[in-house]
C-alpha positions in Angstrom: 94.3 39.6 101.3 97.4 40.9 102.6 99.7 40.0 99.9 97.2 41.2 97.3 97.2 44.3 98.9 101.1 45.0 98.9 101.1 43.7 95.7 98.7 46.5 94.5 100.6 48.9 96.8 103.7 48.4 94.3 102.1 48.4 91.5 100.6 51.3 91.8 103.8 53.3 93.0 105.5 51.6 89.5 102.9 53.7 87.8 103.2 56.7 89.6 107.4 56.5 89.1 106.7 55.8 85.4 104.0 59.2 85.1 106.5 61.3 87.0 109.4 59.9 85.0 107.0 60.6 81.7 106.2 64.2 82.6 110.0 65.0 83.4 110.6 63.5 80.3 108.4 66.1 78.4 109.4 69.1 80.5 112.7 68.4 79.6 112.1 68.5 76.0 110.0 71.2 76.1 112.6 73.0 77.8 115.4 72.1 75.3 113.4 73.5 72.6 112.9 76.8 74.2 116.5 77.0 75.0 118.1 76.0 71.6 117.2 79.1 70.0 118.4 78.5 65.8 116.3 75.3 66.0 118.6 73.0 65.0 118.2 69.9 67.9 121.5 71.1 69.5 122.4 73.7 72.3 125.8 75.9 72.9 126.8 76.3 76.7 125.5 79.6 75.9 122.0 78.6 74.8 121.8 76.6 77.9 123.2 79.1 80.3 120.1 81.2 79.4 117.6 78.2 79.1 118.2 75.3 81.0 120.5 76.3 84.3 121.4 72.3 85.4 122.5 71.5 82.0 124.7 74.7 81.9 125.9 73.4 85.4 127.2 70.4 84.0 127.7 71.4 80.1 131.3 69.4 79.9 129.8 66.3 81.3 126.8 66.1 79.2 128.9 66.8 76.1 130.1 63.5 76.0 131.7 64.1 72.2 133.3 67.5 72.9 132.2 69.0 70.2 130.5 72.5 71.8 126.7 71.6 72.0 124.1 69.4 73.5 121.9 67.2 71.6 119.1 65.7 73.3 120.0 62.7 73.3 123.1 63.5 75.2 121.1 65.2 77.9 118.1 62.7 78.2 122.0 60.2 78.6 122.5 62.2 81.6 119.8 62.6 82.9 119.3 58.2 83.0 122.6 58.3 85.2 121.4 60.1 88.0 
């Protein structure tokens, strides 16, 4: 009864970790898409300076191609590492 118990325990805080992970997920690309304001998938250091702080914060790291903007792909990439 024990061990059934712990094993429930775990699997429901593996489905908790997956919901929050989902809904920071979302947030994330809800937030990109207010922040990259000419709608085309990508944002400047400016565009995130005014819409997504963190991602300003640590613009050169997440730009992993140098190339001036964000996709995000590149910051969903970052975000995995942490």
């Amino acid at each position: 009864m024990k061990q059934l118990f712990c094993v429930l325990c775990l699997i429901g805080a593996t489905t908790v970790a997956y919901a929050e992970n989902d809904f920071m997920i979302k947030l994330m690309e809800e937030r990109f898409k207010n922040a990259d304001k000419n709608s085309d998938n990508q944002i400047t250091l400016e565009e995130a300076e005014n819409g997504m702080p963190r991602v300003a914060a640590h613009f050169d790291v997440i730009d992993v191609d140098k190339n001036g903007y964000a996709s995000l792909e590149e910051i969903k990439a970052a975000m995995a590492k942490l």
